[in-house]
C-alpha positions as CSV (number, residue, x, y, z in Angstrom):
1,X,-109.2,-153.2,-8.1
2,X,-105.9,-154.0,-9.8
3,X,-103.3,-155.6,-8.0
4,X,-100.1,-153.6,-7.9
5,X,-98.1,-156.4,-7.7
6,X,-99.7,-157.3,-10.8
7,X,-98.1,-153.7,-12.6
8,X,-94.8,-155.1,-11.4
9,X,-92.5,-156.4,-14.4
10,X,-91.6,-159.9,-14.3
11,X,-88.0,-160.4,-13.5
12,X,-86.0,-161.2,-17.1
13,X,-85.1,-164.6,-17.0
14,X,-81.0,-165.3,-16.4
15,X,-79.9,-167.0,-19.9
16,X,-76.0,-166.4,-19.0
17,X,-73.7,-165.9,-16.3
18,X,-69.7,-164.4,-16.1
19,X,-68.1,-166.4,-13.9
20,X,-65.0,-164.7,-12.3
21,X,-63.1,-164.3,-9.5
22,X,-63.7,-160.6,-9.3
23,X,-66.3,-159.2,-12.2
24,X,-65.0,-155.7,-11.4
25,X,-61.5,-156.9,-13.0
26,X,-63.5,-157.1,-16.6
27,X,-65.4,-153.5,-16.9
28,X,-65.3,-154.0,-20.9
29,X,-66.9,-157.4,-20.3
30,X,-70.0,-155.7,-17.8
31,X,-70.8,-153.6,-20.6
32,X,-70.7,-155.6,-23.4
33,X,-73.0,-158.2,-21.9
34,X,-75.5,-155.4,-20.4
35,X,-76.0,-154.3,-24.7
36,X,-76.1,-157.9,-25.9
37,X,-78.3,-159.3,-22.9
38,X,-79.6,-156.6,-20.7
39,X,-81.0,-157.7,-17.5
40,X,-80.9,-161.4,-19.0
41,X,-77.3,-162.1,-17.2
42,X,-75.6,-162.6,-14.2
43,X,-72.5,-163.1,-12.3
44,X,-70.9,-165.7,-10.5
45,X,-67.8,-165.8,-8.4
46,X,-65.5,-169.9,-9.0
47,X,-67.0,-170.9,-5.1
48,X,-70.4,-169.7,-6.3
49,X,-70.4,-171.1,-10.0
50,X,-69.8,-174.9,-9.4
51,X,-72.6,-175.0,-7.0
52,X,-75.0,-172.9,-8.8
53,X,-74.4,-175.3,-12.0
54,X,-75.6,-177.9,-10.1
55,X,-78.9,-176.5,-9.2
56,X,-82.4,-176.6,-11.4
57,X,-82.3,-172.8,-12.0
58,X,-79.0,-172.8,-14.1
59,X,-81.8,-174.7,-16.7
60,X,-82.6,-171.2,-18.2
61,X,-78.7,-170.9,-19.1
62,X,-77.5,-170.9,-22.6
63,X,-73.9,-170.3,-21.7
64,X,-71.4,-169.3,-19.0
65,X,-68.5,-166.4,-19.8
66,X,-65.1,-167.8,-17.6
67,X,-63.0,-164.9,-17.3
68,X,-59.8,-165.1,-16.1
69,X,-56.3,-163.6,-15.9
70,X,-52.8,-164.4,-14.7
71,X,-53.3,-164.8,-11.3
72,X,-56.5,-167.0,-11.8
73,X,-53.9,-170.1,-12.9
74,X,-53.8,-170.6,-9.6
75,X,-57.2,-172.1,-9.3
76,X,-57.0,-174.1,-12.6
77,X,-58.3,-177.0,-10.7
78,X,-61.4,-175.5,-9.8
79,X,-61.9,-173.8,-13.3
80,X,-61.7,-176.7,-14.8
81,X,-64.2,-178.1,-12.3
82,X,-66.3,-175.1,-13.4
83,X,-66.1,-176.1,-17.0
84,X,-66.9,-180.0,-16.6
85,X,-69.8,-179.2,-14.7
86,X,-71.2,-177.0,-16.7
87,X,-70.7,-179.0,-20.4
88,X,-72.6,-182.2,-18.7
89,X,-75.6,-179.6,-18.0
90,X,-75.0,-178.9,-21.7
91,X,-74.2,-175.5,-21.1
92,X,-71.9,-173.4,-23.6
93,X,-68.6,-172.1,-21.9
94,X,-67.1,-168.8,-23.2
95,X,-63.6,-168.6,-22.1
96,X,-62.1,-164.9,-21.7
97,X,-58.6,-164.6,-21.0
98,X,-56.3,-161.7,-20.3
99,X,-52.7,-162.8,-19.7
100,X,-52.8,-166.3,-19.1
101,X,-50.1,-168.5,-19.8
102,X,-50.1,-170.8,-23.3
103,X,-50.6,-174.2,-21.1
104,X,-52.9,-172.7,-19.1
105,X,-54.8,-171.8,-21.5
106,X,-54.6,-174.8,-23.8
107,X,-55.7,-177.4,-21.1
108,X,-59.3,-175.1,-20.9
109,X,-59.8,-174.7,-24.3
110,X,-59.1,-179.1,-24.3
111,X,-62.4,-179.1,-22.0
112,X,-64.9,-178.2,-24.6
113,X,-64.9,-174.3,-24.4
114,X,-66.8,-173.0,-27.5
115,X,-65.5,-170.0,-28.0
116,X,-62.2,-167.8,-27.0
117,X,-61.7,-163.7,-26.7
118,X,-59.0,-162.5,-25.5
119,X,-59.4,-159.4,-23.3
120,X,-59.5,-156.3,-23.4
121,X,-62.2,-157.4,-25.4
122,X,-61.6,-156.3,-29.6
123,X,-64.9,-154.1,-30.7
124,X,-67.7,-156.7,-31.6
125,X,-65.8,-160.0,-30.7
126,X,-68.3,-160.7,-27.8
127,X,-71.5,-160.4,-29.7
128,X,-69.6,-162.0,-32.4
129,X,-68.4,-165.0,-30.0
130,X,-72.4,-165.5,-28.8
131,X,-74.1,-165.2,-32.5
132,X,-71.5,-168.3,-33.2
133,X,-72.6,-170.1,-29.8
134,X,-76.3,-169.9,-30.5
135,X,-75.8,-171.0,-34.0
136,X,-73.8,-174.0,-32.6
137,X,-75.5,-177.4,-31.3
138,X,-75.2,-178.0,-27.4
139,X,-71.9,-179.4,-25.9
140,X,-71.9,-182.9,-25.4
141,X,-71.8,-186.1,-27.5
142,X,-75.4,-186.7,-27.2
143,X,-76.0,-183.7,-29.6
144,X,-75.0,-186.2,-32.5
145,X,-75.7,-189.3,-31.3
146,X,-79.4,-190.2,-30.4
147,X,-79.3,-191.9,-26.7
148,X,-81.1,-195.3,-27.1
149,X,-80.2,-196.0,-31.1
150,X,-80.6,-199.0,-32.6
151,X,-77.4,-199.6,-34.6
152,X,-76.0,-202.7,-34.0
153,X,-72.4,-201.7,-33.9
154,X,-69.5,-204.5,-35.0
155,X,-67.9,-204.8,-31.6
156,X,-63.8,-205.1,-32.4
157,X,-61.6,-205.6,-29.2
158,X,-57.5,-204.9,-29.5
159,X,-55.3,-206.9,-26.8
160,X,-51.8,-206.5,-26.5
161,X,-50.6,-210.2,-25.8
162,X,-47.5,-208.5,-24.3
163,X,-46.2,-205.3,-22.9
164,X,-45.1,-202.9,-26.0
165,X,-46.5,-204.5,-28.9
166,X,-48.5,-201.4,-30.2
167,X,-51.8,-202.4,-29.7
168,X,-52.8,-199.0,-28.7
169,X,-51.5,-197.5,-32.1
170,X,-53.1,-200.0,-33.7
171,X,-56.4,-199.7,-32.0
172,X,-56.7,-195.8,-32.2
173,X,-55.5,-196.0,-36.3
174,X,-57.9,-198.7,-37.0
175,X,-60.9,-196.3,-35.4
176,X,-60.0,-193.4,-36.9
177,X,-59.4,-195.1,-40.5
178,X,-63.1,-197.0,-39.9
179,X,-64.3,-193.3,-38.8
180,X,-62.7,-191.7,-42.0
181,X,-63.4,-194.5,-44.8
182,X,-65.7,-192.5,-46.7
183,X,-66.3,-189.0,-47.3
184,X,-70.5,-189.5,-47.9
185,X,-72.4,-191.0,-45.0
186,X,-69.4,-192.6,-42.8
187,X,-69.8,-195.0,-40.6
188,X,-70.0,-193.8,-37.0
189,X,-66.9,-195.0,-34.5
190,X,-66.2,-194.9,-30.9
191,X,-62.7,-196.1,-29.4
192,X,-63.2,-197.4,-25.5
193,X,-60.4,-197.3,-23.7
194,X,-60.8,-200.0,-21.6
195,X,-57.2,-200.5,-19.9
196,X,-58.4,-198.2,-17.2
197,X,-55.1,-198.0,-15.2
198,X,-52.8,-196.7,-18.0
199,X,-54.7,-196.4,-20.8
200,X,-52.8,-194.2,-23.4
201,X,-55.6,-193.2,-26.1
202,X,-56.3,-190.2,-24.7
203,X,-52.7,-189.4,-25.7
204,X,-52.7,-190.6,-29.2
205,X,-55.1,-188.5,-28.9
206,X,-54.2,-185.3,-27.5
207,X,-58.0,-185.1,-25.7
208,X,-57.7,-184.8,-21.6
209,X,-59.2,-186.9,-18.9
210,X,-62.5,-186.2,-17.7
211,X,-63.5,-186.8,-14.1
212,X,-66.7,-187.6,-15.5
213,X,-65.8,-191.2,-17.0
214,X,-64.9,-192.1,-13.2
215,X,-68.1,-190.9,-12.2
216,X,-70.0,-193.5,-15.3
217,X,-67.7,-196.5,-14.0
218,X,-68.2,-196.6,-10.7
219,X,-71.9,-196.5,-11.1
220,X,-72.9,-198.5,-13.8
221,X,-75.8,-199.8,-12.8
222,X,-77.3,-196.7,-12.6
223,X,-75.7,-195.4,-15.8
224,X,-77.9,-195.2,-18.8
225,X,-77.5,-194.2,-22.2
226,X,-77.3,-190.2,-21.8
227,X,-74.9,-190.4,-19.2
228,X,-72.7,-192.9,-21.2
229,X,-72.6,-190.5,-24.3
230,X,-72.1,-187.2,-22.1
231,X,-68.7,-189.0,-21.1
232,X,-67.1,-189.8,-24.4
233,X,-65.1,-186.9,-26.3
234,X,-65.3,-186.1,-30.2
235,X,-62.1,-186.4,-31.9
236,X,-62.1,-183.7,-35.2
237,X,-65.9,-184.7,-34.7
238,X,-65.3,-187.8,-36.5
239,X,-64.3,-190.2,-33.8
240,X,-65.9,-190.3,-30.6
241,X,-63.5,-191.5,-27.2
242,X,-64.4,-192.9,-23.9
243,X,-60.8,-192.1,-22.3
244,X,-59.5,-193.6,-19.4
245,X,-60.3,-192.2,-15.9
246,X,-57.3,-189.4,-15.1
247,X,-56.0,-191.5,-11.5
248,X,-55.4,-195.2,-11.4
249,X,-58.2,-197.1,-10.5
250,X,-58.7,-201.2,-9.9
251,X,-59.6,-202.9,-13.2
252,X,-62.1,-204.9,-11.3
253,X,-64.3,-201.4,-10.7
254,X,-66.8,-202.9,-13.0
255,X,-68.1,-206.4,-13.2
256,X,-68.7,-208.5,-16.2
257,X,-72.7,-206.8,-15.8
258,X,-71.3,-203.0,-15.9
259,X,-68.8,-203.7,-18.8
260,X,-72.1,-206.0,-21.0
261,X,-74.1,-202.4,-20.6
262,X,-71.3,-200.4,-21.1
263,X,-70.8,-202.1,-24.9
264,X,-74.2,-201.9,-25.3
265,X,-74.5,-198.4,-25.4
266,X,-71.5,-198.2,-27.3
267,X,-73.3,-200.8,-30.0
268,X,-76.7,-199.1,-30.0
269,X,-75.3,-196.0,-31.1
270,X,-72.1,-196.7,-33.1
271,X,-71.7,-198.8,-36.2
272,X,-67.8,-199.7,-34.6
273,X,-66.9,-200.1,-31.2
274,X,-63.2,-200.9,-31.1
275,X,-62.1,-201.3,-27.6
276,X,-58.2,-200.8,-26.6
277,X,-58.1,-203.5,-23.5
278,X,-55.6,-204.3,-20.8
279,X,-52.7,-206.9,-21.9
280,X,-53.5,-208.2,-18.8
281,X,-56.5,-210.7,-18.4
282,X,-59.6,-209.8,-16.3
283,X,-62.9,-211.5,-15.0
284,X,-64.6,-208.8,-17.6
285,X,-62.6,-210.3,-20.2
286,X,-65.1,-213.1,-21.1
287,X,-67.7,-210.3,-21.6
288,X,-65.9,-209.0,-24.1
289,X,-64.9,-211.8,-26.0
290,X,-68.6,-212.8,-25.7
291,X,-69.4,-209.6,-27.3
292,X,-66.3,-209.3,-29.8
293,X,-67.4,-209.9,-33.6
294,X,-63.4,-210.1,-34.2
295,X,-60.6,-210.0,-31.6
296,X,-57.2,-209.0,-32.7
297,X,-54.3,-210.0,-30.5
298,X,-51.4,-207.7,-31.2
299,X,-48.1,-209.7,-30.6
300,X,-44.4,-209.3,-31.9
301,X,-41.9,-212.4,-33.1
302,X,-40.1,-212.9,-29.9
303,X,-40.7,-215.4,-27.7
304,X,-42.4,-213.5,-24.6
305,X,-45.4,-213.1,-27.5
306,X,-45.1,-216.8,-28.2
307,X,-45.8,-217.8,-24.7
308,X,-47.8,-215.6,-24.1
309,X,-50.5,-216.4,-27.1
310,X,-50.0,-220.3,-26.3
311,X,-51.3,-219.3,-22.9
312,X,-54.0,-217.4,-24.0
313,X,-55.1,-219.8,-26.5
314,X,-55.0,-222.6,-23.8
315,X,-56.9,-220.7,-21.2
316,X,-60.1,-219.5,-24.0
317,X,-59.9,-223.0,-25.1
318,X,-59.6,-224.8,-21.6
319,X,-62.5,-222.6,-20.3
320,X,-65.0,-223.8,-23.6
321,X,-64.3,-220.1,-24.4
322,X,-64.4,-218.6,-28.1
323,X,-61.3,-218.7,-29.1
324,X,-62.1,-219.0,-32.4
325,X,-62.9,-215.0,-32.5
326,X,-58.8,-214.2,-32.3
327,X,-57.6,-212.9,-34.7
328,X,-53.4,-212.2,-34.8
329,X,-51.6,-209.8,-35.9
330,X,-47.8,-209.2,-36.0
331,X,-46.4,-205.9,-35.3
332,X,-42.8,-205.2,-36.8
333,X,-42.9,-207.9,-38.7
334,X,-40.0,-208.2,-41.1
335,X,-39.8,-206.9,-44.4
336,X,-41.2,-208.4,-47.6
337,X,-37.2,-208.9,-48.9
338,X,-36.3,-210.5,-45.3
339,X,-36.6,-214.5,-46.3
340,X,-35.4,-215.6,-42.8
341,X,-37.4,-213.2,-41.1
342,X,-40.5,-214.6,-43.1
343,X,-39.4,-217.8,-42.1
344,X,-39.2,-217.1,-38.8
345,X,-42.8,-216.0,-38.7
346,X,-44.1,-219.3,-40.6
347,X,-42.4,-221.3,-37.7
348,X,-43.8,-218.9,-35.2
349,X,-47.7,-219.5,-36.6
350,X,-47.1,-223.8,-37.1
351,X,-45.6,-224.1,-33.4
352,X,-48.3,-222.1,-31.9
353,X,-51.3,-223.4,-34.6
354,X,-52.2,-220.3,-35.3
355,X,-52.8,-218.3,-38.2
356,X,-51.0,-215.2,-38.3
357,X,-53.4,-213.1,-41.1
358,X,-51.9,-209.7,-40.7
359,X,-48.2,-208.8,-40.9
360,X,-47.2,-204.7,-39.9
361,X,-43.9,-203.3,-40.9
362,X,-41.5,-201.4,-38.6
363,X,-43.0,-198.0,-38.2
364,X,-40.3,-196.1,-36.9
365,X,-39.4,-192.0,-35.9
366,X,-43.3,-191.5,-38.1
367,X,-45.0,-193.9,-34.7
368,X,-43.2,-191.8,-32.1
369,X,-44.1,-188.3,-34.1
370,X,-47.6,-189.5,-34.6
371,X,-48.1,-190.3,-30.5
372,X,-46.5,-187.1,-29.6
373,X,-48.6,-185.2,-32.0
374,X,-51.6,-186.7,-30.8
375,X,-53.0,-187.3,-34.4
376,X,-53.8,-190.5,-35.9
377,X,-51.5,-191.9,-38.8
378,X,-53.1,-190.5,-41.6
379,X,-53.0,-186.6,-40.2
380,X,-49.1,-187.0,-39.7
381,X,-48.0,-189.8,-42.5
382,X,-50.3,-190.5,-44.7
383,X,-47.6,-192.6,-46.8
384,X,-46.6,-194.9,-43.5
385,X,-46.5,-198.7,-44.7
386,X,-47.8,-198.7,-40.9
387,X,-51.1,-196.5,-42.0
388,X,-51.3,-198.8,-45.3
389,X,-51.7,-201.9,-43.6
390,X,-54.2,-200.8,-41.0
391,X,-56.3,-198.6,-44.2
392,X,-56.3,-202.0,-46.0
393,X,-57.7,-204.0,-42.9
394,X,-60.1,-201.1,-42.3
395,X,-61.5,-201.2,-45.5
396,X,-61.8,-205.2,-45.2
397,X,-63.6,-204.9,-42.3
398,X,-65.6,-202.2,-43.2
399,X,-66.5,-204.1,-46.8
400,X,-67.5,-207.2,-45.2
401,X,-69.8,-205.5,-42.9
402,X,-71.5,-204.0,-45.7
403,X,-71.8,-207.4,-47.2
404,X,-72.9,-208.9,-44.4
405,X,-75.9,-206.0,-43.3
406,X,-76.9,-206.7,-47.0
407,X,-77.3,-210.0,-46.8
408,X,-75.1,-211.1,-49.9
């Protein structure tokens, strides 16, 4: 006897989902996903969506369709909610729009949406828009990078030794010109931006804060490598960012133990970790310089940067620290026809016993333009003396690394 239950098709299995506040809203979009999936889809309203994401059954998903429209913006926060959630579960977002305003728009797309049709939707764009999703790896950093490498990354930390001195410029430039150094097999880079109450490299650039580096430092000890790589950002797929967290946080979140592991990930799967920290000095601080290959101190020739290095030197050296690793470089420095200005910077170095090895020019209107742009340097002034200097160092770096892995 033959069950009937048995004769009964098996339901088809949910590889996608529209997530709306009203589906009805989008009849072009019902029928173009009933010919390019059939049965295989379904549909979510923004309450429903962020807690079905978070179940096992949105496994089977390859992507989500967001569709929204003017009066959506609204509910941008929990959008965006929608989005974050569903990139860490390495799902592909489709974002369909229909009136929505420029910014709007602009800060979804910043998530990590894949793809973008406009609606009403043009003849073929959606079937268009999923052939170039299912050719394309999952979202997430830890599509490129292999959790649990074994790279050995050259750990290079960037202090500001007072407030404005550019170390932020200099950190994200020295990344992305360590990221960019050669066109066949480049060296992979990840910027950290450790000054977690107003960290600015996010800005330089242009990539938004995601909830989801709160959620990795305020539980490091049960962080592992995954989770650390599903928080950092690509930058033009070249550069890789942990940002800081979006709301202001205490800098003593982590301990010297969650800040040890979070370098280590960085170092196991990046061949440079260059970390943008706080000007001010923390009880993490050691683990870093313990860490640090090189440590560049970013000061200016005024006195507030002269104090302020003698104190740092005395500290490293009181505490049997290091301080050997600094390394100091003057921003602004004057120019190469400026004799008493290079004076001035010889007395600086013989007062303070330091050696001052490099010397950056005035960048000028090109610094502000570049920050505002949210590109590096090299994308916005290629011709900078500012870019020069840090290309030079980069490939100095970069060339002694190479000596040094090959043993000569």
């Amino acid at each position: 006897m033959t069950s009937t239950a048995a004769l009964q098709p098996e339901p088809s299995q949910i590889v996608a989902c529209t997530v709306s506040r009203d589906v009805q809203n989008f009849d072009l979009l019902i029928e173009d996903m009933e010919n390019e999936l059939g049965e295989s889809w379904g549909d979510l309203s923004f309450d429903d969506a962020t807690v079905f994401l978070s179940q096992e059954d949105a496994n089977t998903l390859e992507f989500i369709a967001v569709a929204i429209d003017e009066e959506d913006e609204e509910q941008i926060d929990s959008i965006t909610q929608i989005i974050q959630t569903a990139l860490r579960r390495r799902i592909k977002v489709l974002l369909i729009a229909e009136d929505v305003s420029p910014i709007a728009l602009h800060q979804l797309l910043k998530l990590g949406a894949q793809e973008f049709v406009p609606y009403p939707l043009p003849d073929g764009a959606l079937h268009d828009a999923i052939e170039r999703m299912r050719a394309a790896p999952a979202p997430g950093i830890a599509t490129a990078v292999a959790s649990g490498g074994n790279r050995d990354g050259v750990v290079i930390p960037v202090q500001g030794l007072a407030g404005g001195t550019g170390s932020t410029t200099f950190a994200v430039n020295l990344a992305w010109e360590l990221a960019t150094i050669t066109d066949d097999d480049p060296p992979r880079v990840c910027i950290l931006d450790l000054d977690l109450q107003f960290g600015s490299v996010s800005t330089y650039l242009d990539l938004p804060r995601r909830e989801l580096v709160f959620e990795l430092l305020q539980d490091m000890s049960n962080a592992d490598a995954e989770s650390f790589l599903q928080a950092l950002q690509p930058f033009q797929e070249k550069l890789h960012v942990l940002t800081a967290p979006a709301d202001l946080i205490p800098l003593d979140i982590m301990g010297p133990e969650d800040v040890g592991k979070l370098i280590e990930f960085a170092r196991n799967n990046f061949d440079y970790v260059i970390i943008d920290m706080p000007t001010s000095v923390v009880h993490w601080t050691e683990t870093v310089l313990h860490a640090a290959h090189v440590y560049f101190g970013l000061l200016e020739l005024d006195m507030r940067s002269a104090q302020n290095t003698l104190r740092l030197v005395r500290a490293l050296k009181g505490e049997d620290l290091p301080a050997e690793k600094l390394r100091f470089v003057l921003n602004r420095a004057p120019k190469f026809t400026d004799l008493s200005g290079k004076s001035r910077v010889k007395r600086m170095a013989e007062s303070l016993d330091i050696t001052i090895e490099v010397q950056i020019p005035e960048g000028g209107k090109q610094i502000t333009e570049s920050g505002d742009h949210g590109l590096p340097l090299s994308e916005v002034a290629a011709k900078s003396p500012v870019r020069r200097e840090i290309q030079k160092l980069a490939r100095s770096v970069h060339e002694l690394n190479q000596s040094e892995a090959a043993g000569t």
